[in-house]
Every structure is written in structure tokens, then in C-alpha cells.
C-alpha positions in Angstrom: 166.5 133.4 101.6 165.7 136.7 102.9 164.1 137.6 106.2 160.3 138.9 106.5 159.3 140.2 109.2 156.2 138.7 111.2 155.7 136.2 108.0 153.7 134.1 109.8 151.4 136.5 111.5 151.0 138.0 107.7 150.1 134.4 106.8 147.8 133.8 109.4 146.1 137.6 109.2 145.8 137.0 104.9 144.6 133.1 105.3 141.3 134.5 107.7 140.7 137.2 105.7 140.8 135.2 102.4 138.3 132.5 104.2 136.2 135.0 105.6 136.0 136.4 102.1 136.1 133.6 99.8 135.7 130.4 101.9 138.0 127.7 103.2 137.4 125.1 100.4 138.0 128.1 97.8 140.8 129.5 99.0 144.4 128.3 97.8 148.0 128.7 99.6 149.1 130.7 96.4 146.4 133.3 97.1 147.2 133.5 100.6 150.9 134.0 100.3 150.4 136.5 97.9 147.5 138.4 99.8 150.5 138.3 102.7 153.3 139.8 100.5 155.7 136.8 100.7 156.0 133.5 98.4 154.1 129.7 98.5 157.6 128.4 99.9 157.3 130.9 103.1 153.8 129.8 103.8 155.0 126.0 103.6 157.6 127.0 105.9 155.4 127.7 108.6 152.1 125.7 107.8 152.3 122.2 106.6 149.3 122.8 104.9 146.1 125.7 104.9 144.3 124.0 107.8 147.4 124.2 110.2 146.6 128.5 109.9 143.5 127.5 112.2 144.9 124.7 113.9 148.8 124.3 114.6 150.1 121.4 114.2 152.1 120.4 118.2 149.1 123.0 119.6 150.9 125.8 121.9 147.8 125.8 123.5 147.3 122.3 124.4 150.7 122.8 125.7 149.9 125.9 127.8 146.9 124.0 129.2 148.9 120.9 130.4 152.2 123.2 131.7 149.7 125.4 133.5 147.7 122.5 135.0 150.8 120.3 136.1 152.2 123.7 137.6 149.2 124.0 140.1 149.3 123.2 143.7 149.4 119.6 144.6 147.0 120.4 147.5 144.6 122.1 144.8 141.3 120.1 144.4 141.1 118.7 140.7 138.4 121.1 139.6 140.1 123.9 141.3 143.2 123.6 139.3 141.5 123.2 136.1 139.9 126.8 137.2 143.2 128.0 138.0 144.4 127.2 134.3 141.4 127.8 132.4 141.8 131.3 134.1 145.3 131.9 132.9 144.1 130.5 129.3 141.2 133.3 129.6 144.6 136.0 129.5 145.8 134.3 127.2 142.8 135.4 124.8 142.1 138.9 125.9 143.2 141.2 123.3 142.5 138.3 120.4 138.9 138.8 120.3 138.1 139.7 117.3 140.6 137.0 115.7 139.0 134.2 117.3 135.6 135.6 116.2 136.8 135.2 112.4 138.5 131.7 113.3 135.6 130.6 114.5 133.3 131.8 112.0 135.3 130.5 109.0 135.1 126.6 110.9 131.3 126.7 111.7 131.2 127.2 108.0 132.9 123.7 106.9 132.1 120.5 108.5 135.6 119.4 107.5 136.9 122.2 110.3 134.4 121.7 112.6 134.9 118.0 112.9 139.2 118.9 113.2 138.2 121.3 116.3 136.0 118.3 118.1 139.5 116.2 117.6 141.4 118.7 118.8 139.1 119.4 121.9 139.0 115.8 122.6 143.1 115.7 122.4 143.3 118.2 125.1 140.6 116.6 127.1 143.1 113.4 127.0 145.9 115.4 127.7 144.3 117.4 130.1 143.7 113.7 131.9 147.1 112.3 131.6 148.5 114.9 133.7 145.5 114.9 136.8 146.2 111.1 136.4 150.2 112.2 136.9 149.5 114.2 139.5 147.7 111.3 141.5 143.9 111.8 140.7 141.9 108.7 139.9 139.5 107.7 137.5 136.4 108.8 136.5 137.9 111.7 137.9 140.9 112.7 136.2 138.3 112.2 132.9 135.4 113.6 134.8 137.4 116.9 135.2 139.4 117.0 132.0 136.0 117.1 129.8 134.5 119.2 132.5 137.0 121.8 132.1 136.9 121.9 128.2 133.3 121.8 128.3 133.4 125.2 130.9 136.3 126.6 128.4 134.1 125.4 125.1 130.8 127.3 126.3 132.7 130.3 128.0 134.5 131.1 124.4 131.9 130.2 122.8 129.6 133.1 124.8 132.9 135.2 124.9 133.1 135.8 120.7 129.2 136.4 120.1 128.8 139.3 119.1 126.5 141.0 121.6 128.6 139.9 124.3 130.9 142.3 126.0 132.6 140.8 129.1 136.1 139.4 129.6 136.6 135.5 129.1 138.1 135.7 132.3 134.6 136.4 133.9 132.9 134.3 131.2 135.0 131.0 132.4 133.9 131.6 136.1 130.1 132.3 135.5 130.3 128.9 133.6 132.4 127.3 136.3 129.4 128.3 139.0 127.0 127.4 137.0 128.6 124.3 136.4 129.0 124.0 140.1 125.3 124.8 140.8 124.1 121.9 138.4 126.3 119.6 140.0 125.2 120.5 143.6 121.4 120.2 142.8 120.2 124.0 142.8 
């Protein structure tokens, strides 16, 4: 077996070009190996399959997310933590702009994909829960504040990779998190 270098960034950068080109549904594993340089067997070696390019299969993010929220401050009010990590997830993005405007544009073209990102929103919304619940908030709060938080994330991306815009996510996340804030004081 011989070593490549940044295979699966090669696989990943090759798969979004190849559905950006062709299509999701029209574009096979054998096509995106070979656009990256390397063989079928590599890709399956890091992608169980040509969905898992767009969305990995234990999520790193979902991961980040939950670490990042279970390392804020006990003290911290449950909506100010989940600003505390959706701000840290906002760096997390900064210099992937333009990738997550092709990922996103190849799943709002196949309802397959689409409906995959609603389950994987809804899995970090759960496990965004599970660990407010862990750190001692109740219910309908720990749920209030996990959806509330993907919601503020969802609409702040969303605003974040259209094309006309041109601010941070960073500064995306906490307009939506004062807006969010102003709806659910009255004004």
C-alpha cells in the first residue's frame, strides 16, 4: 500500500467538484477516485460510501459542538453557553467559505441529501440536549435550547454562504442570536 498524501482532502475536493459538475445521483466513486489521482480502494478507505464525502459518518462536528458545550462554565446560563460554542463553531468555518457554499449547493439539489442534513441537524439537536440535561438543565429547556441553537446556527450559515453576503459567521451567529433574543422578549 503506498502512502498519498492528503488522500482524503483530494477525495473530498474531486467528489464536490464532480457533483457540482455532474450531479450527486450521476456521479460514481470510480470517477471520483480517479478525478483525485488515487484508486476506488483509497476512497473506500476513507468514505463508507459517496454520501459520507458530505456527511462523515461519527460527525467531528457534532463532536466539537457537544465537547465545546460540556466545556462551558457551569454558572453559564443555557443559551449563553450554546452562544459560547456556536461562536467557537463560527472559527471553525472561517476560511471554508467557499467549500461549504459548494456542499451546500450540491444537497439543495437532491432531496435524498437534504432530507440526510435534517437528520443530522436533528442528531445534534439531541445531542446538543443530552449534555444541557448532563449538566443539570431541565426540560423543555435543555430541548428548548438545543433546537434554538441549531436553528441560530442553521439560519446564520445559511446567510453566511449566500453569495452577496460578506460578513464573518462569527458576526452572522450573533445578529441571529439577538434577533432571536428580541423575538423572544416581545420587541
Amino acid at each position: 500500500m503506498r502512502w498519498e498524501p492528503n488522500a482524503r482532502g483530494r477525495l473530498e475536493q474531486a467528489a464536490l467538484e464532480l457533483y457540482s459538475e455532474r450531479g450527486f445521483e450521476q456521479t460514481t466513486v470510480a470517477e471520483i477516485a480517479k478525478r483525485a489521482g488515487l484508486t476506488e480502494r483509497t476512497f473506500f478507505r476513507h468514505f463508507a460510501d459517496k454520501r459520507e464525502v458530505l456527511f462523515p459518518g461519527a460527525s467531528p462536528l457534532e463532536e466539537f459542538f457537544v465537547n465545546t458545550l460540556a466545556g462551558t462554565p457551569e454558572s453559564a446560563a443555557p443559551i449563553d453557553a450554546m452562544a459560547t460554542v456556536l461562536e467557537a463553531v463560527a472559527a471553525l468555518f472561517q476560511d471554508r467559505r467557499e467549500l461549504a457554499r459548494r456542499r451546500q449547493a450540491v444537497i439543495a439539489a437532491n432531496a435524498e441529501l437534504q432530507e440526510r442534513e435534517l437528520i443530522k441537524l436533528a442528531s445534534l439537536s439531541a445531542a446538543l440536549a443530552d449534555t444541557l440535561r448532563l449538566r443539570g438543565v431541565t426540560e423543555p429547556a435543555a430541548s428548548l435550547t438545543a433546537e434554538a441553537g441549531v436553528a441560530v446556527f442553521k439560519i446564520a450559515f445559511e446567510r453566511w454562504i449566500s453569495e452577496s453576503n460578506t460578513h464573518d459567521l462569527c458576526r452572522l451567529i450573533r445578529e441571529s442570536l439577538d434577533e432571536l433574543k428580541a423575538v423572544t422578549a416581545g420587541k
